[in-house]
N, C-alpha and C positions, 0 to 999 in steps of 0.2 A: 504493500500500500504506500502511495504518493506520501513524503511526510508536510507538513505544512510551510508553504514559502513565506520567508522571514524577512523581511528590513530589521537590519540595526542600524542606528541613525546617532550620529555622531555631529553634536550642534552646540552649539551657545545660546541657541534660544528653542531650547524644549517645547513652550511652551505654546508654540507654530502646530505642532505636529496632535494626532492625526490632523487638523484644518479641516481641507476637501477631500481626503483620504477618508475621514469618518464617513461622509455622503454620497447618495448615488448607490453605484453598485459596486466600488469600493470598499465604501461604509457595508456597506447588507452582508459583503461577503467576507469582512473583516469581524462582522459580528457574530455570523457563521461558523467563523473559525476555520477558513478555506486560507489562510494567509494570517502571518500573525506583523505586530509593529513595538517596536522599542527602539526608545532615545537614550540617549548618555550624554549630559553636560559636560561639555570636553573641562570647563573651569573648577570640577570638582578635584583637579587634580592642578590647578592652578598655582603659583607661587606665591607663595608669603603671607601674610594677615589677608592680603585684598584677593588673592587667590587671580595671580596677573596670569593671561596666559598670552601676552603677545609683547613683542618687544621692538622699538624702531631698527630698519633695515640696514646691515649691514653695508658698508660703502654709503650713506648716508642714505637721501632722496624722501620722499612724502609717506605718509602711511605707516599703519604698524604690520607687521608676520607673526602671524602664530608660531609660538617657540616650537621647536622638533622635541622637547625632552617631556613636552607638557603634552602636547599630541598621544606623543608613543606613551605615555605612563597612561591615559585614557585609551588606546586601543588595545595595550598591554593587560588591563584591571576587567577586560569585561570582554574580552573577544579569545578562546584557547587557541592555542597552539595548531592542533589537529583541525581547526576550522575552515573545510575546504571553498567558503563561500569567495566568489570575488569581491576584491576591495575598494573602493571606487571612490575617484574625491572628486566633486563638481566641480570643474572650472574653465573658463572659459577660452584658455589655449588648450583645452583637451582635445581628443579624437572624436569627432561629432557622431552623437547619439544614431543611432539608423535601425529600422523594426531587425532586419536582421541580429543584430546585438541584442535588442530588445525580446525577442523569441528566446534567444540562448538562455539571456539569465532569467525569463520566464519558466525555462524546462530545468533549471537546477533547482537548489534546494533556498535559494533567496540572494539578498547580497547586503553588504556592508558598506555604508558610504560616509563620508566625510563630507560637511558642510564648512569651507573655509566663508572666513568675513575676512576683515580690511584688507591688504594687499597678496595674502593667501596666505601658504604656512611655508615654513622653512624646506629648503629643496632637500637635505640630507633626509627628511621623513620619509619623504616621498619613496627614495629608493630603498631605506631601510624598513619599509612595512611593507612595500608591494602593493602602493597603490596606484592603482588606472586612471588617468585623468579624463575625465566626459566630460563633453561640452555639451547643450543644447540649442545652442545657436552660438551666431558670431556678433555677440554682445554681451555686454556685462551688466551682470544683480548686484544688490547690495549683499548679496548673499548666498549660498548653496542650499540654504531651506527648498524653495521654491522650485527649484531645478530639480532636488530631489525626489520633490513632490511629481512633477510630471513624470521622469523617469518610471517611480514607482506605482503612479498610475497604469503608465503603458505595460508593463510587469504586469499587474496585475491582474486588467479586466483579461487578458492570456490563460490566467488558470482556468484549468476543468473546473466548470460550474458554476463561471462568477457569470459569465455571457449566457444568454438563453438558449440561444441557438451558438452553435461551435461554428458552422459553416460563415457567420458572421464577422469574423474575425479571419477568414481566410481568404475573403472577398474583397479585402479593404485595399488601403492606397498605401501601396511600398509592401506589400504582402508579396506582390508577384511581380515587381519591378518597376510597375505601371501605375499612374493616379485611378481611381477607383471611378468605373461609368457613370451616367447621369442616373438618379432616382426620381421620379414621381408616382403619386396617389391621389386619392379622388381630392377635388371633382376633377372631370376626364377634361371638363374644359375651364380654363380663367384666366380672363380679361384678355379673350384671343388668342391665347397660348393653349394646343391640346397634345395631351400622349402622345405620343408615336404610335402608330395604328400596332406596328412590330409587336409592342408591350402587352397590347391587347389580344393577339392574335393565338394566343395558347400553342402555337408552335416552339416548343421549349429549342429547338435547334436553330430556330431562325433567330430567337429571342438573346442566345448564347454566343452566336456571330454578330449579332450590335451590339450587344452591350462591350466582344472583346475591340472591336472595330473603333466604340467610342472612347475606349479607355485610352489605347493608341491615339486619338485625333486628341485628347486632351490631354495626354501627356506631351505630344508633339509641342503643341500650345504654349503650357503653363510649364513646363517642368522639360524642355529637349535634352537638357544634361542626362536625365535616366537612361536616353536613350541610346548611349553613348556606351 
């Protein structure tokens, strides 16, 4: 039996999380118990009375880094040894997010992610814990909560039995390479604009040639890079 896929969420502000992960069919299938979530305040392992965990950047320049000694003693305290989960830090010169990637750590057993703030965390961490950098676009959060969040969205609605139908999720856009065809439903006509007679026509083969024919014309369109 499947065991239950995990986020462990590595932040400074706890108190973000679940958010929009509680809701929807995240939320239902979080309460289900099809997927579990836990945070760790990285600052509970902080330095000194005020419990500091970032310090101004080395060679000078603007912003603070999270320290590597304050990181590692927080993924050290709460993550084993033997935990074969990937470990992933949001940021935004990472390797960009793609369903691909996304499917993978949906078919493991969860993953472990790191939410950097001010100017990110110290590079020595990075290689001494084996963490992956994800990006989710090519711009910048005030943070890795949020990035988290979609991430583990997409993870998510993936598991057996959080979606209603499975077939839904394999039909979608970057599933097969290709942006996902046009949908309509009633009414057949509005405001001059009607169905495609194709949609109507319960020829399931004729129906199956438009939809892949349109997926191609819109992908050509909006997204030609896939097609490359």
């Amino acid at each position: 039996m499947r065991k239950s896929w995990r986020a462990s969420v590595f932040t400074l502000m706890p108190e973000m999380f679940p958010g929009p992960l509680g809701l929807s069919l995240s939320g239902d299938a979080l309460a289900r118990g099809l997927w579990g979530l836990e945070t760790f305040n990285i600052r509970d392992h902080g330095i000194g009375k005020h419990r500091n965990v970032d310090d101004t950047p080395a060679g000078g320049g603007p912003g603070m880094v999270i320290r590597a000694d304050v990181l590692a003693a927080s993924l050290d305290a709460h993550i084993a040894p033997d935990d074969k989960r990937p470990r992933l830090l949001m940021s935004p010169r990472g390797k960009p997010l793609q369903q691909r990637r996304v499917r993978e750590l949906a078919d493991s057993e969860g993953t472990i992610i790191v939410c950097a703030r001010f100017e990110g965390v110290d590079e020595r961490v990075i290689a001494a814990r084996g963490l992956e950098e994800i990006s989710i676009g090519d711009y910048v959060l005030s943070g890795g909560e949020i990035a988290s969040m979609v991430l583990i969205d997409a993870c998510v609605r993936l598991i057996p039995g959080v979606m209603g139908k499975e077939a839904s999720g394999a039909e979608e856009s970057h599933e097969n390479g290709l942006l996902e065809y046009p949908h309509y439903t009633r009414p057949r006509e509005w405001e001059g604009h009607v169905i495609p007679d194709v949609l109507l026509s319960g020829d399931h083969a004729k129906i199956e040639k438009w939809r892949r024919e349109e997926a191609l014309r819109i992908t050509r369109e909006k997204r030609p890079d896939l097609l490359k």
